[in-house]
N, C-alpha and C positions, 0 to 999 in steps of 0.2 A: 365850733360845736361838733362832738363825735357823732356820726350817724348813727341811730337808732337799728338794731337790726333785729326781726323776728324770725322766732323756729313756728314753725309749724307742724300738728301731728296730727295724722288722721289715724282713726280707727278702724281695723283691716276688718272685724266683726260683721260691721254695719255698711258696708259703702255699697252705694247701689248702679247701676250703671249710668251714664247721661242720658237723661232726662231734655225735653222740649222746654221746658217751663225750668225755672229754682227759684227757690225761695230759702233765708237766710232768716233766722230767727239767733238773735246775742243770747245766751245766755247767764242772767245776771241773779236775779234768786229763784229760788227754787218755784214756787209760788206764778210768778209771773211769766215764767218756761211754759210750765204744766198749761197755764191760759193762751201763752199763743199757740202752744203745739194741739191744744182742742178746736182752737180755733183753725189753725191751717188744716186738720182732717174736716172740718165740714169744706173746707177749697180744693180736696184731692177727689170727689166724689168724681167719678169718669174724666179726668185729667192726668198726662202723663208728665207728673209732675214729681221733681228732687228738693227735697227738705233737707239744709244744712243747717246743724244745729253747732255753733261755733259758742267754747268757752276760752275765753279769753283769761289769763293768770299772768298776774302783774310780778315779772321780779326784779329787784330790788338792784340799784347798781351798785356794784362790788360783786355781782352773785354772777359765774356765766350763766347766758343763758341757756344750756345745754344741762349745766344741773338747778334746777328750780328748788325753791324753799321747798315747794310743796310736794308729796308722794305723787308720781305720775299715773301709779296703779292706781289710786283712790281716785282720782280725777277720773280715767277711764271709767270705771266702776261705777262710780258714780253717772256718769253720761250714756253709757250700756246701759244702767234701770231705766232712765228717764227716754233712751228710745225705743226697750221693751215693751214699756206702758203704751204705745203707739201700735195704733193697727195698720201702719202705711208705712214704709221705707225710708229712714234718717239715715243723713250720710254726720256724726257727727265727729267734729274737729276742736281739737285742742291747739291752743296758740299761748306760746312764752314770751311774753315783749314786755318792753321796760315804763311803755304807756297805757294805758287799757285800749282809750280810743281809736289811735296809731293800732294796734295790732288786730283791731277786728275793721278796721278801713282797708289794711292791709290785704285780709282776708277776702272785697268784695272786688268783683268783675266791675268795667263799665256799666252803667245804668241798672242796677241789683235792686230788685226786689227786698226788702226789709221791713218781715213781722215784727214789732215791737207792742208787747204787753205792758201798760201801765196801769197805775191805780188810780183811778179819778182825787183829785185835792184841788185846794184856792188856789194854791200857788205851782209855778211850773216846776214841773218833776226834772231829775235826771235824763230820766229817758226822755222826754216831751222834748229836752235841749238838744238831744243827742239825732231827736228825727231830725228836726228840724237846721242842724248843720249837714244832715246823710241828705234832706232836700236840697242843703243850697249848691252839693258838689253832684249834683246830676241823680242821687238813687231818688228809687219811688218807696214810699215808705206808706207801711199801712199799719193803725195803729189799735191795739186790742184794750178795748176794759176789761181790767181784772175786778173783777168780784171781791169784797169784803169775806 
């Protein structure tokens, strides 16, 4: 089986210097971003703390990964609004990999901190699968109810 390989791009805009603390928010829709990045400003309050906000784009194999389906500018663009909206310092990053999960695992440090926003249901969500594998490989995962 061919190794998986991920690009990585950070946004030169936004990055802030290292931080004591980081914290790691995925971002998956729009909706549930906006929920954990409110929720990680009430945790900046007198803490010197770095907010990575990682989207991850899934491309396709036969595609390199160096040119994606998707417009790189709109992605930026898109991730520029969403850490404007923020009264605190996001460092946010774009990643190209050929798995979702694999390329934002790829993205985490040893023992990472991991905001994850979901939406309360009966049955288990995406994301609820997604902490709970980030638990079994050592991160600490904290998890936000998003509001209807």
């Amino acid at each position: 089986m061919a190794r998986e390989s991920t690009t990585l791009h950070s946004l030169q805009t936004s990055v802030v210097a290292p931080a004591d603390f980081q914290i790691v928010v995925p971002h998956r829709a729009l909706r549930l971003t906006r929920a954990a990045l409110k929720y990680a400003a009430s945790l900046t309050n007198g803490l010197n703390l770095r907010l990575r906000l990682i989207d991850v784009h899934v491309v396709p194999y036969g595609v390199p990964l160096d040119k994606p389906t998707v417009n790189p500018r709109y992605v930026e663009r898109k991730l520029r609004t969403l850490a404007q909206e923020c009264s605190f310092p996001i460092s946010p990053e774009i990643v190209y990999a050929r798995d979702w999960e694999q390329g934002f695992r790829r993205t985490l440090g040893p023992s990472s901190v991991v905001l994850i926003a979901f939406q309360r249901s009966w049955w288990r969500s995406s994301e609820k699968r997604l902490a709970n594998r980030l638990r079994k490989l050592g991160h600490q995962v904290i998890w936000v109810e998003c509001e209807n």
